[in-house]
N, C-alpha and C positions, 0 to 999 in steps of 0.2 A: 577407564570409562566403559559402562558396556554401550551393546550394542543400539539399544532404547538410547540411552544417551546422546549417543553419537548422532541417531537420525534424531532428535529432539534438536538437535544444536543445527541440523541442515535446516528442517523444517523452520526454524526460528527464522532461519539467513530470510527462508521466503516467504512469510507468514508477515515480518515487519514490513519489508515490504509493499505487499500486496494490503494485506489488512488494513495500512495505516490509511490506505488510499480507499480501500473498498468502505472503509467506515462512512464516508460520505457518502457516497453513491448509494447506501444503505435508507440514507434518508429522505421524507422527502414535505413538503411545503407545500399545504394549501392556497393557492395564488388567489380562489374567488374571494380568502379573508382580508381583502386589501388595508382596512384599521388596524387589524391584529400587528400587521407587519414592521418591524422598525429595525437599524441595523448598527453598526459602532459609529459612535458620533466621529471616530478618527479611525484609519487602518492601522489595524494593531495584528500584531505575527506572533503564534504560537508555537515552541518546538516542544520534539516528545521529551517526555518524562520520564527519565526509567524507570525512576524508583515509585511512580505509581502507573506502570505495563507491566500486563503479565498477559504473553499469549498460551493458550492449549496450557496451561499448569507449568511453562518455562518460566525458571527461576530467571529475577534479576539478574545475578551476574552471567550467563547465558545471554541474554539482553543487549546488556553492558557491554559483552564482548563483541557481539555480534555488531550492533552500532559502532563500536570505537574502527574497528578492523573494515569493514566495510564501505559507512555512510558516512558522505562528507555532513556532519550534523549543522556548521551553517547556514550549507543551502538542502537541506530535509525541514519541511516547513508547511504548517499551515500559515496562509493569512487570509483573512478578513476586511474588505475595505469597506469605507463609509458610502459606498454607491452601490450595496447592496453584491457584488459580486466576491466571488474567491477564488483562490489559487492554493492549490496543494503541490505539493511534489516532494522527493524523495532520491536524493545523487549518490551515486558510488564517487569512494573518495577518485582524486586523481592521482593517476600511477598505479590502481589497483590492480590492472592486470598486464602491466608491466611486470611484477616481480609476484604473478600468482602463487608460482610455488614455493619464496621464501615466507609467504604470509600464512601458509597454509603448514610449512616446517613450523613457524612458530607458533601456532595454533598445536600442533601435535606436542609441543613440550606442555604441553598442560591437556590437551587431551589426546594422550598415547595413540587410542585405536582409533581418532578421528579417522574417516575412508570419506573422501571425496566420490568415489564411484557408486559408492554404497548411498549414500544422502542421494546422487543423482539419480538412482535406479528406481529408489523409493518413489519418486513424483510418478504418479500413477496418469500420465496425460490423455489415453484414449479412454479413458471415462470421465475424465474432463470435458474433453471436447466434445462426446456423444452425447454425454449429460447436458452439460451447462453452454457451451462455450457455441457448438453451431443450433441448437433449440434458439440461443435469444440470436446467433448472430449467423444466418445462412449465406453460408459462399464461404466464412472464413478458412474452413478446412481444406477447402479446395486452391485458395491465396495461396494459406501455408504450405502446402505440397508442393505445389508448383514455385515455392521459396520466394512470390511476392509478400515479403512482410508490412511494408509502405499499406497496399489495400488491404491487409485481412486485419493491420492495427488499424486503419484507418474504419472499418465498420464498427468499433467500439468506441472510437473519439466522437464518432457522430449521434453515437447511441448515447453513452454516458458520459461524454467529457473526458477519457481517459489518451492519455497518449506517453510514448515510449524516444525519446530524443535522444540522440549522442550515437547510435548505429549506424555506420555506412550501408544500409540496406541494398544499396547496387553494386556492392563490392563482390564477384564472383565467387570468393571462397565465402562470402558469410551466405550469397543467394546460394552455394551446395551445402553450409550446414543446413542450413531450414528445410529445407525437400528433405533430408536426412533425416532431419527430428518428426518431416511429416508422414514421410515416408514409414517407418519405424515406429512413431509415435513413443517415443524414449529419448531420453535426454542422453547423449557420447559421453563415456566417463572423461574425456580429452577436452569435453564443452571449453571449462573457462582459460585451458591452455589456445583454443582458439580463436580468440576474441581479441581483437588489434590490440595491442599493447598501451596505442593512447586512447583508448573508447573510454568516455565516462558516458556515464549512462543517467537518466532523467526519466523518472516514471510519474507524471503529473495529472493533475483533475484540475480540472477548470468547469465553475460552476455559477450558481444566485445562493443564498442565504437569506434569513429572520431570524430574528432573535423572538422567542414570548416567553413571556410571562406565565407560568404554568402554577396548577394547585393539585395536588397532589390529595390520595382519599383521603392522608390524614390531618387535612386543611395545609399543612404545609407548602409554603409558596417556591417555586424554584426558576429558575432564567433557564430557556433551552434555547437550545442552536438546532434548525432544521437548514437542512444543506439540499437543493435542488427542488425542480416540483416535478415529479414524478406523474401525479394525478391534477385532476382538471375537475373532479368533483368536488361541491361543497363539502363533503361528506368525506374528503383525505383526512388521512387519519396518518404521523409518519411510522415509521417499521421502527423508528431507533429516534432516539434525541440526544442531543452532547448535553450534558448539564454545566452550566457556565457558574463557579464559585469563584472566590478570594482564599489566597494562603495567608499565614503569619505575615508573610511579608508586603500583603496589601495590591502582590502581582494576582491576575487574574489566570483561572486554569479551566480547560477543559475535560472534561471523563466522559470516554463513549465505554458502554459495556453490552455485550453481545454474548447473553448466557450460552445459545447455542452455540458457538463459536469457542466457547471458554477463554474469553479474551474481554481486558480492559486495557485504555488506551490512555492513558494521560499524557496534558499539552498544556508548559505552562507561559506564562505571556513572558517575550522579549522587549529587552529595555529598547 
């Protein structure tokens, strides 16, 4: 495998992830249309799709791997309830970093020059942070450094609904990685050898929802899922819609696509 490869299959690990979650956050709900609004007459729970994801031009079975090795599929989940709200989240399997480095041996028999330190090097975080990360959220850089991670996660749960479970965050050796990574602004090639061996980990959104009725320029009529309300003007318009269809098999599914992104997301309904 070259080396494109290799970070393609890292970046995947954290692209499913994040993206699956940011896809909602993405959008957003006109609250003054109060008619407009209706929501699932029952809660019904969507998991991902592999075989219709594809993030950044990563192949399914990349995907595939990444999911099975990783995420307890489960509890990786949207749902949807009939009182208008949602719940996303997203688990690392249990046991995952219990036996990091034998999962990571047998990832290498099929891809030779996987490098663990190489994927982690890659995440570029102080222009992350400079960019995006303290612009929408100030103080959190300064949390992170000082390795309170509790408040610097805690100003994006407030902001967007998002939150990170399953870390002992008062645990000494994990409050000196975090001053390390803030310090530093780079991810320890050692990272997920450090990470308690029973941590499962919970990256979730918790949000509101609508469902409408949409027509399209070429009269065609389509169902969208708008997830949050971002704006307060009559005049919200959302960034992104889920398109809510039926397969062959009469289960319902979701697709979010996010051209700039090069990512589409499919999620099909659970019995």
């Amino acid at each position: 495998m070259k080396n494109t490869a290799v970070k393609r299959l890292g970046v995947s690990i954290l692209l499913i992830a994040v993206v699956a979650c940011c896809a909602f956050a993405l959008c957003a709900c006109d609250k003054n249309n109060e008619e407009a609004q209706t929501y699932f007459e029952n809660d019904v729970r969507f998991g991902l799709n592999v075989s219709n994801t594809q993030v950044m031009n990563i192949g399914n079975p990349f995907i595939m791997m990444v999911r099975n090795a990783f995420f307890d599929n489960a509890n990786t989940y949207a749902e949807f309830k009939a009182d208008g709200t949602m719940h996303c989240q997203i688990q690392t399997q249990a046991g995952l970093f219990a036996d990091i480095n034998s999962l990571l041996d047998s990832i290498r028999t099929i891809a030779p020059d996987f490098d663990v330190a190489q994927i982690l090097a890659s995440v570029e975080l102080a222009g992350m942070f400079n960019d995006y990360v303290e612009p929408m959220f100030p103080g959190f850089t300064e949390y992170f450094k000082a390795g309170d991670v509790r408040s610097a996660l805690g100003l994006i749960k407030r902001s967007l609904g998002f939150d990170i479970t399953g870390l002992d965050t008062e645990d000494p050796e994990i409050k000196a990685l975090f001053k390390e990574i803030g310090r530093t602004l780079t991810l320890p090639a050692d990272l997920l050898e450090r990470i308690p061996a029973d941590t499962v980990l919970t990256l979730s959104f918790d949000s509101t929802y609508c469902v409408k009725e949409l027509t399209g320029q070429d009269g065609a009529k389509h169902t969208g899922i708008y997830v949050s309300s971002i704006g307060k003007n009559a005049n919200t318009q959302p960034y992104c819609v889920f398109t809510l269809t039926q397969n062959e098999n009469g289960a319902r599914e979701l697709f979010f696509r996010a051209e700039f992104m090069m990512t589409q997301i499919g999620l099909t309904e659970r019995a």
